[in-house]
N, C-alpha and C positions, 0 to 999 in steps of 0.2 A: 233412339239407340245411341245417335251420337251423344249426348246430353248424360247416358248412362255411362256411357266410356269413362266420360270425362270426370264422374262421380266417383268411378272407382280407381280411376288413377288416382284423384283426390284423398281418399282415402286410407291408401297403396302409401300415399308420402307423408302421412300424418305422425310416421313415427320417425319423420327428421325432423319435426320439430320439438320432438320430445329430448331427442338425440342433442339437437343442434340447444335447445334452453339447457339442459343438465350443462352442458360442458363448456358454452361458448356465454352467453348474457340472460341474464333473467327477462328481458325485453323481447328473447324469442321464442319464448313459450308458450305463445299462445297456439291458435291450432293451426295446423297448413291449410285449409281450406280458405281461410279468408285470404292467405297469401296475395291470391291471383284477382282480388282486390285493389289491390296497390296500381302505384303509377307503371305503366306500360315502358322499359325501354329499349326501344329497339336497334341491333344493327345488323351489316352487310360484310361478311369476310369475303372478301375473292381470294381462292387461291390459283398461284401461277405462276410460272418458269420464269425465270430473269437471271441477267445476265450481272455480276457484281467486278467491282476493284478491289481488294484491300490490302493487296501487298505489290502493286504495279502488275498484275494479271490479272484478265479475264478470266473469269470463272462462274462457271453455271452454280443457281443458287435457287430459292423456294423464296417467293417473297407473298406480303398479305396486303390486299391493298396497294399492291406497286410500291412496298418499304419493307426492311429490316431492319429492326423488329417490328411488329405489325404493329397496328394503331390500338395505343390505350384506350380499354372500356370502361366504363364508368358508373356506377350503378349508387345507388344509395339502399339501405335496408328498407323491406318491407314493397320494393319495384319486383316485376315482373320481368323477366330478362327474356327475350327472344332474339333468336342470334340466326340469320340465313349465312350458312356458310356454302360457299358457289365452290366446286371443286372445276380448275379448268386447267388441270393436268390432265398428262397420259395416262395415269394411273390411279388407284383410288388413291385415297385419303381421309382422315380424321383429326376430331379437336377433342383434348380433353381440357375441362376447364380444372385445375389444378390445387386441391385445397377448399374445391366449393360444397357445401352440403348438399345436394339436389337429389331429385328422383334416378334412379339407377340404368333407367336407360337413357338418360341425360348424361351420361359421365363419360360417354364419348370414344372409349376402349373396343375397336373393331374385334367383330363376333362372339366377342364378351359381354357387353352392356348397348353397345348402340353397333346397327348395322353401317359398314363400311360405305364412305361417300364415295361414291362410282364417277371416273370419267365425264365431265360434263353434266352433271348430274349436281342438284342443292339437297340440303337436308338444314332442315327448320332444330332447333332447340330451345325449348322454352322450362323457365324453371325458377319459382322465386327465389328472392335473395332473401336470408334468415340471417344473417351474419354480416361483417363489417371487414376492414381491415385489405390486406397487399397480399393481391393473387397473381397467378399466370395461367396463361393458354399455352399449349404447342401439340404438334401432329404426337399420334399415339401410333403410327406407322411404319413399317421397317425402320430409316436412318434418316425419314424426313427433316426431324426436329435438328439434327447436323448440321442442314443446308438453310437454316433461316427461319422455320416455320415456328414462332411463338414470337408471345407478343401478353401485353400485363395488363392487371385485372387491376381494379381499384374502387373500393366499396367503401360508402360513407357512412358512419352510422345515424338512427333514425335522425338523432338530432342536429343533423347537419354538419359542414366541412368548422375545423377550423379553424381559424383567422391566422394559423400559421403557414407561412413560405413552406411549402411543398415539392417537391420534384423527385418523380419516379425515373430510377437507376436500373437498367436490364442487364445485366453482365452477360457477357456471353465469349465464345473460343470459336475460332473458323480456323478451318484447313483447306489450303488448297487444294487439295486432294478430294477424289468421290471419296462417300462416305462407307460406301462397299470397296472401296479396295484399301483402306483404314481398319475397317473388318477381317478386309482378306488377309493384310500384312499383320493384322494380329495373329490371326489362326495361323499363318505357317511360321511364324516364332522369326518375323526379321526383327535385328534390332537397329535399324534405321534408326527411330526415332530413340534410342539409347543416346545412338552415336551424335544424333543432333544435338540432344539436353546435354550430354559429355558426363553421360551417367553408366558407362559401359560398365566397372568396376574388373578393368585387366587384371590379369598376371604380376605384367610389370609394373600400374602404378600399385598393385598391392606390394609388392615387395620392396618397390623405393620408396612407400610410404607406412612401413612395417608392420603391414596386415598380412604378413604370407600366412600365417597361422589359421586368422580368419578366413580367408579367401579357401583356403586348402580345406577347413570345418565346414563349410557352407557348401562346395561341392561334395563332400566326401557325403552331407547328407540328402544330397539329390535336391537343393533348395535351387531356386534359381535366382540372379541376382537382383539386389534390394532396391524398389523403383518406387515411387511417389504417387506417378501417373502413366499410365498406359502409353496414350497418345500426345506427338510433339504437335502444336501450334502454331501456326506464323504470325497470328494476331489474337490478340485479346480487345474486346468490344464493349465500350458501355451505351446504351442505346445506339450503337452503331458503328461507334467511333470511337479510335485510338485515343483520343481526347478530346472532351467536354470543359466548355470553358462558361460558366453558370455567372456573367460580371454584372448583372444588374438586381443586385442586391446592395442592402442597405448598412453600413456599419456599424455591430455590435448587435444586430437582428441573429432568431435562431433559425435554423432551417430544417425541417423536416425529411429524408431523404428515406425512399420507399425501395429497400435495395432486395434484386430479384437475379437469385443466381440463375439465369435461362440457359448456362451451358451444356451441353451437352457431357464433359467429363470431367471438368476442374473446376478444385477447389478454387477458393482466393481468402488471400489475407488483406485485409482495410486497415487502412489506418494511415491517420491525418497531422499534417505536420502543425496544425493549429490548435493542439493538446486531445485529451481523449474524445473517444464516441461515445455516447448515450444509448445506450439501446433502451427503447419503449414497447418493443413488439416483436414477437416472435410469430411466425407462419400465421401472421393475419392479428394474431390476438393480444393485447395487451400482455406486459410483464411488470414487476415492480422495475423502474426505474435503477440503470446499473449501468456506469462509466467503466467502459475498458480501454486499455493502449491499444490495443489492436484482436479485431475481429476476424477471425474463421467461419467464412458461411460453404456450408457442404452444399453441394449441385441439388437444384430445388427448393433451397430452404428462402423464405422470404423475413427478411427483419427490416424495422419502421428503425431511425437515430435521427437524435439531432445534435448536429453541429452548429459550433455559433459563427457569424459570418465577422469577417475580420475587421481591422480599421484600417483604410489605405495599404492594403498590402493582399496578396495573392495568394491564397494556400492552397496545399495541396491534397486530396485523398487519394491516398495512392492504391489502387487493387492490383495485387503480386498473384499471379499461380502460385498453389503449393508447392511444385516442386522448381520456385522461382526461375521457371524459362521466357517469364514474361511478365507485363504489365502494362496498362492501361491506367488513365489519367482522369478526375475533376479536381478542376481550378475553380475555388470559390473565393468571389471577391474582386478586386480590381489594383494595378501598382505592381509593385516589388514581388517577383515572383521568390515564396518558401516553402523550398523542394520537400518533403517528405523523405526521410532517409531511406537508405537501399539497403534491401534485405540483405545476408549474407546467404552466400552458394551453399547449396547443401555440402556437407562431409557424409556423401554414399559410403566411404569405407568405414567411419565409423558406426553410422546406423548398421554396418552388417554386423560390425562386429558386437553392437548392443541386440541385433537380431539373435545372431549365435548364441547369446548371456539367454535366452528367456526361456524359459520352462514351457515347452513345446503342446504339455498336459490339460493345459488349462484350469479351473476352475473346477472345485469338486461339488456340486450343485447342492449334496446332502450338507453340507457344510456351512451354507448361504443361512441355515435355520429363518426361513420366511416367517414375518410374523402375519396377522392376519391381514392387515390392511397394508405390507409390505412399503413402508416407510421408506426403509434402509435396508434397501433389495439391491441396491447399483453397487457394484463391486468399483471404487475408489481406487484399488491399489492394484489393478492391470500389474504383467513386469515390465513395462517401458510405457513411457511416451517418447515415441521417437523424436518429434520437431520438438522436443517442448522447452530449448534454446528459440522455436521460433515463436510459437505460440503463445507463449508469455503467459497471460493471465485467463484467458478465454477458455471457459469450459460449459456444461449445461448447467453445473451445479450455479452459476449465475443467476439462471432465469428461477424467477419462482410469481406464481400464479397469485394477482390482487385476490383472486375468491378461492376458497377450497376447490381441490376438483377430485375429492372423493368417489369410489360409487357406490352406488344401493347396496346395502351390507346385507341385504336380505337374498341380493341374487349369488346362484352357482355359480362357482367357479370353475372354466375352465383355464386350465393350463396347456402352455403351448410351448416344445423345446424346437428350436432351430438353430445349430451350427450354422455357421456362416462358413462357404467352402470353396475352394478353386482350386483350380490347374494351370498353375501361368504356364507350363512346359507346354501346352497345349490351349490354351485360353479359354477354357471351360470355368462358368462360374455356377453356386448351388447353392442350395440348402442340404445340409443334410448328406452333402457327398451326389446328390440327385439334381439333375436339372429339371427344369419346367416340363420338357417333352416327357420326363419317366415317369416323377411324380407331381402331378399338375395341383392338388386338388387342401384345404385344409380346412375341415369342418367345423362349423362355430351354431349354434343355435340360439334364435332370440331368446332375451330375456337373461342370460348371462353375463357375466364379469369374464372376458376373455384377456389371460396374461400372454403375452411372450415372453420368452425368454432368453434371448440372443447370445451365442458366444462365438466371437470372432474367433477363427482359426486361420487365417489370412495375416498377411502382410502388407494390407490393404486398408484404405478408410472406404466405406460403403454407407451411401445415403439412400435408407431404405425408406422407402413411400408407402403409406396405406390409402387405397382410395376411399372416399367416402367417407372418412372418420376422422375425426382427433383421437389423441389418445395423448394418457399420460404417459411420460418420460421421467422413470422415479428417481429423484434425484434428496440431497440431501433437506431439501423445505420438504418432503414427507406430504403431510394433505394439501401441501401448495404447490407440489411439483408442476411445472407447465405443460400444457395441453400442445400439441404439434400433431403435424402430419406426415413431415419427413423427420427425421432423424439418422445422427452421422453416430455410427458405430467404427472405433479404433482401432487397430489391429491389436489381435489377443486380448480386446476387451471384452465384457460381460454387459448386456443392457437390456433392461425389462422393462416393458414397455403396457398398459392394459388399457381397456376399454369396455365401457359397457356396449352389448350385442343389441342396438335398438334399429336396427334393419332388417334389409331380406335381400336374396337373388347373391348372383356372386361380384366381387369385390376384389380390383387386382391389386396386389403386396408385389414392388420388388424395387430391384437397388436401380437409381435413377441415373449413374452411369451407365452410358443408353450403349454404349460396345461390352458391357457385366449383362444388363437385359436382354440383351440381345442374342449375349452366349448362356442362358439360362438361370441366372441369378431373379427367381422370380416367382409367383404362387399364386392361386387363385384362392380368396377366400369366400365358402360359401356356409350361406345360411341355410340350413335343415329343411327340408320342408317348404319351401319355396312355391309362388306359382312363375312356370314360364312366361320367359321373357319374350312377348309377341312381335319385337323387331326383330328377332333371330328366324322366328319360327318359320321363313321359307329358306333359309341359308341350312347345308344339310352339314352335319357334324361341324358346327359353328367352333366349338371351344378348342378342334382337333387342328381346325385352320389357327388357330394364334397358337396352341401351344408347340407346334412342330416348327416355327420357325426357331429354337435354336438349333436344332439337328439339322441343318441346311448342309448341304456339300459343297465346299472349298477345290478350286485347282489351285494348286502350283509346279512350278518346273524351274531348272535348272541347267543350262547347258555351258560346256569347257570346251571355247576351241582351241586346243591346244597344238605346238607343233607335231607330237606327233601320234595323236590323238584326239577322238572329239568324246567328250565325257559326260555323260547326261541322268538325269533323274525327272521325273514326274509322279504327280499324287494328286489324286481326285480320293477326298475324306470328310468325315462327318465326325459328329463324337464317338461313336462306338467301333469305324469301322473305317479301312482304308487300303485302294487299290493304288499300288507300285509298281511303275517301270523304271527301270534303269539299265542302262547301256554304256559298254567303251570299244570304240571302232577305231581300228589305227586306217591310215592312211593307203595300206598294202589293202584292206578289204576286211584282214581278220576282227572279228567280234565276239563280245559278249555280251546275255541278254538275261536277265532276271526279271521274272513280275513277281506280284504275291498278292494275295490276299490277307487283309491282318485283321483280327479282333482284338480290339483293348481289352483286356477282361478282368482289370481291378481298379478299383477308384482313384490310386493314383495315376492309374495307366501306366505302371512302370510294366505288367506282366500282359505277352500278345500271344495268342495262336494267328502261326503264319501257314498259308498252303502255296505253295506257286512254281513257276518253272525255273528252268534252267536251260537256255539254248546257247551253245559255243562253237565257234569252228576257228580253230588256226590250220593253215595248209597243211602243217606239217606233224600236226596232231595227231596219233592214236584215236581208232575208238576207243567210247566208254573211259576217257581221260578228261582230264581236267581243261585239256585245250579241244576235246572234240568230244562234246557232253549232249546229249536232248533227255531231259529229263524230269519228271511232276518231283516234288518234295515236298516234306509236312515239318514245322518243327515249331521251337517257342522262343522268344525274344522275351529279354529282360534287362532293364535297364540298372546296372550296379551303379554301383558308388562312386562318384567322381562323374556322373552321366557315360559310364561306357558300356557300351550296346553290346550286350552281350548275345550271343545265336547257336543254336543247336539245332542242328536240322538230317533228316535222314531223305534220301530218295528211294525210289520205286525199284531200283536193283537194290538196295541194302546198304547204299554207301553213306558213311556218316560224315559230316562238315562241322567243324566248331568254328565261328565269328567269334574275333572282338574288333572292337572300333571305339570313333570318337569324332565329333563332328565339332566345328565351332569350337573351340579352343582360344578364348579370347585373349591373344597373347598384349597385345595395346589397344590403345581407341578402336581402329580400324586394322588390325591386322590378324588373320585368323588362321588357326592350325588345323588341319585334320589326319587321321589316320586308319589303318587296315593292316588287320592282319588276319589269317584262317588258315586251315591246317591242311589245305591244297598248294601249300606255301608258298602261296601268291600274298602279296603287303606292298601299301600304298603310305605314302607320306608328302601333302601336300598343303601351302598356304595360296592365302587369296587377301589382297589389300585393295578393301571396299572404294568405290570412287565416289560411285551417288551410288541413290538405294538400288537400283536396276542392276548397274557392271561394279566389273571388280578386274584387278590385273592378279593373274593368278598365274603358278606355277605346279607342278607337282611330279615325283618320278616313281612310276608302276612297275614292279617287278616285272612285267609281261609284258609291256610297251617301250618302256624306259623314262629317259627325265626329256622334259618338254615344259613350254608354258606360252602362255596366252592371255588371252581374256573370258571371262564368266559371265554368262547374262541370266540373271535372275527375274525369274515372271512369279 
């Protein structure tokens, strides 16, 4: 029986190697069954809590083998890989091996492809290796991969390492911070980490630096303001460290450098003060040969370069975040240190106002006239590149593939349209306007040519991953365009991408900024016809447990001790749906009390149905007034132009209330406006000047309390 299993697993994987020769080397087409032939090699991950430094604090972290990054694996083509990964955390956990072709419940995606490693608990993975070239590992689990959990793959092809100087590069971003309340501070829209990069984009330096125009266009159209990267950093890592110092090398030797973005959300620009890079490989796989000043690798993407090593003197590669808030350091060579020059600070205010310039419409698809082999599918002429003062010369149109990578002109085709979509007002990311939890699921059948067809509608760059596949990324070389597995789409860019369907079971698609994943930026892709996958089959509604986490529910709160008043709000919310309380109690006793219940109910979320109460008592109050109110009301919320919250609401005796308001009003870096007003003609007008992310010194005067101020503490 046993003997049978293992026949038709065999069998079950035979069409990656069909998969893996069409696309990757003629050397691995032969059939998978004799795979597990090869040389055996095996190892031991331990996973487990630790305790790290990186910024002069202690802070809890995920490490593999007692390091971060975990210990390079090493394989060569045509081995057999088996990998015991020890889970000795409190919680489960999982590995995806990243880029690798393998059997599908090998691919390590809890209750999608491989079942969840449990507490104390190992799980075996075994899988040949059919391909060559610079991988990585990291957890596929809520935000483990944040806290440390990956570590880099490195595969030799059949015919052995060669004789050039080598050394594998792990980039990687750590925040002090948990990586859930990273998440949480995204969801309730603080902009801390705005105010740390110094990317706030105020009032005042708009207007001292003569964007009031822009600034005033950009809220009038509900945009929120223009940002690089979500989350701030205190360290940038390359295997570990601020800087790597590689001195025992040889002068006028070349070096091979195996460079693996393992961050969690940032970009980086490379580039070397000892003349250009070389790039020779993209996501594992050779490229023709192509010198740039400076490299852009999107989170995930893996590229092979070689640099030459100096004579008597010290260089520098410098890796910068995109939205240069940071960098990290190799020093190659030995002598006279030669710094690598420093990027220049973004100009946010002008990116908005090139943001403002763009034709908001996109791409007219009928327009594109595909030909049949879709050559010259890639739309070239986006309306902006925003950095492209920084980016210089670095694009895909670079890479182009040593062998055709055509496919079978005899297979259907299907076609595949995906908007690329989000909510920064709320930090929701999608396809299609739809997150993972609504619509999970995108159908493909073997034996096809399956197209994408991506159009950023974002103000974002998104590095979207396909599991299981390469796939072409059509660029100007046409039948040479190169093979990848992730790929960085631009904002308001167009990018098609295809593949032939030589699989089965399902297959997860989505953007590898793991706080976009995480808020729903994400897809299952599945093949037709399929048999069950027998690691699932005692876990009950497997696909329902991964795909509901982005609909997770969020607290936050807000409380103003003020002199003479204490002023409060709270929100426990999800993406469709959000419970409100808010209160203002003076010091005499008198209060007021609101809750609600809210439905978002359009995809921008600008339009709500609210239901909730109303409870007041001042002493001296009337009933059935404004100051002595108990009351249920139903009404709708809708957010105008310039972000102000507009309210209509009626209650349960007949009486009707109009809101307006305005929250956050970013008058400079750190100083912020807000306002009230309703036609109970009660009106509020108050600021708060941020100190760290938590408090704030804050002031404000209630028509119903009066002027007072205090401090704010924000949860």
């Amino acid at each position: 029986m046993k003997s049978l299993l293992i026949l038709l697993h065999l069998l079950s994987f035979s069409t990656f190697a069909q998969h893996a020769g069409h696309q990757m080397k003629e050397s691995s087409t032969h059939k998978m069954g004799a795979e597990y032939t090869g040389k055996v090699v095996e190892y031991h991950l331990t996973i487990q809590d630790t305790i790290v430094n990186y910024t002069g604090k202690s802070k809890k972290a995920i490490a593999i083998n007692g390091q971060i990054p975990g210990p390079t694996i090493y394989f060569q083509e045509g081995d057999t890989a088996i990998i015991h990964v020890h889970n000795q955390l409190k919680t489960e956990t999982s590995t995806h091996w990243h880029g690798i072709l393998l059997p599908n419940e090998q691919d390590g995606v809890s209750y999608l492809t491989t079942a969840p490693i449990k507490p104390n608990t190992s799980h075996t993975f075994k899988f040949p290796i059919i391909q060559s070239g610079t991988y990585w590992y990291h957890s596929h689990t809520m935000l483990q991969e944040q806290s440390g959990m990956y570590g880099s793959i490195v595969i030799y092809p059949k015919e052995g390492k060669s004789t050039m100087r080598e050394q594998v590069l792990l980039l990687s971003d750590w925040t002090d911070l948990n990586p859930k309340e990273v998440m949480r501070s995204l969801k309730r829209e603080s902009d801390w980490y705005a105010i740390k990069k110094k990317s706030v984009q105020s009032w005042a330096e708009a207007i001292s630096k003569g964007y009031f125009e822009d600034k005033l266009r950009q809220e009038w159209k509900r945009m929120p303001p223009m940002d690089i990267a979500d989350v701030y950093y205190e360290q940038f890592l390359v295997n570990g460290k601020a800087k790597l110092e590689l001195t025992d090398l040889k002068g006028g030797d070349k070096i091979k450098l195996r460079l693996i973005n393992g961050s969690a959300s940032s970009y980086f620009y490379l580039h070397y003060s000892g003349g250009p890079i070389e790039v020779i490989a993209a996501d594992g796989l050779n490229v023709m040969p192509v010198k740039t000043n400076r490299l852009l690798m999107a989170v995930a993407e893996t590229y092979d370069i070689v640099l030459t090593v100096p004579y008597d003197m010290k260089y520098e590669l410098r890796i910068t975040a995109q939205d240069i808030s940071g960098t990290a350091s190799v020093w190659l060579g030995s002598g006279m240190e030669m710094k690598a020059t420093d990027m220049p600070k973004l100009n946010y205010l002008e990116m908005m106002r090139k943001m403002g310039s763009m034709d908001r419409k996109g791409m007219d698809m009928e327009e594109m006239k595909m030909s049949k082999d879709t050559a010259q599918m890639k739309d070239h002429h986006h309306p902006m590149k925003m950095q492209e003062h920084i980016t210089g010369e670095w694009s895909y149109d670079m890479l182009m593939s040593p062998k055709p990578t055509t496919l079978p002109q005899d297979n259907p085709i299907r076609t595949v349209h995906l908007d690329v979509t989000g909510n920064m007002n709320r930090y929701i990311w999608s396809f299609n306007n739809k997150p993972l939890s609504k619509e999970d699921i995108i159908l493909i059948r073997k034996g096809e040519n399956v197209r994408f067809i991506f159009n950023n509608k974002t103000m974002m760059n998104h590095p979207l991953h396909l599991h299981g596949h390469f796939f072409r990324v059509i660029n100007k070389h046409g039948d040479h365009s190169p093979l990848k597995h992730t790929f960085n789409i631009e904002p308001m860019e167009t990018v098609i991408i295809e593949f032939e369907a030589n699989a089965e079971k399902d297959w997860f698609f989505h953007c590898h900024i793991l706080y976009h994943m995480m808020s729903g930026m994400a897809r299952v892709v599945r093949y037709e016809n399929s048999p069950p996958n027998e690691q699932l089959s005692n876990i009950k509604n497997p696909l329902r447990r991964m795909t509901k986490e982005d609909n997770r529910w969020f607290f936050m709160g807000e409380t103003s001790i003020h002199s003479q008043a204490n002023y409060g709000h709270i929100s426990l919310f999800n993406i469709y749906n959000a419970i409100n309380a808010e209160w203002r109690v003076n010091w005499e006793g008198e209060y007021e009390t609101e809750t609600h219940f809210v439905r978002y109910l359009d995809n921008k979320q600008f339009l709500k149905a609210v239901v909730g109460t109303d409870i007041r008592l001042r002493e001296k109050g009337e009933e059935n007034t404004k100051d002595n109110r108990k009351v249920i009301h139903i009404g709708m919320q809708y957010t105008l132009p310039l972000f102000i919250e507009a309210e209509w609401r009626v209650d349960h005796k007949g009486e009707l209330r109009l809101q307006a308001s305005r929250e956050d009003i970013t008058a400079t870096n750190r100083l912020r406006f807000n306002w009230m007003v309703n036609t109970d003609e009660e009106y509020l007008l108050g600021l708060k000047y941020i100190v760290k992310k938590n408090y704030s010194i804050s002031a404000n005067y209630d028509s119903d309390f009066g002027l007072g101020g205090g401090i704010t503490i924000t949860y």
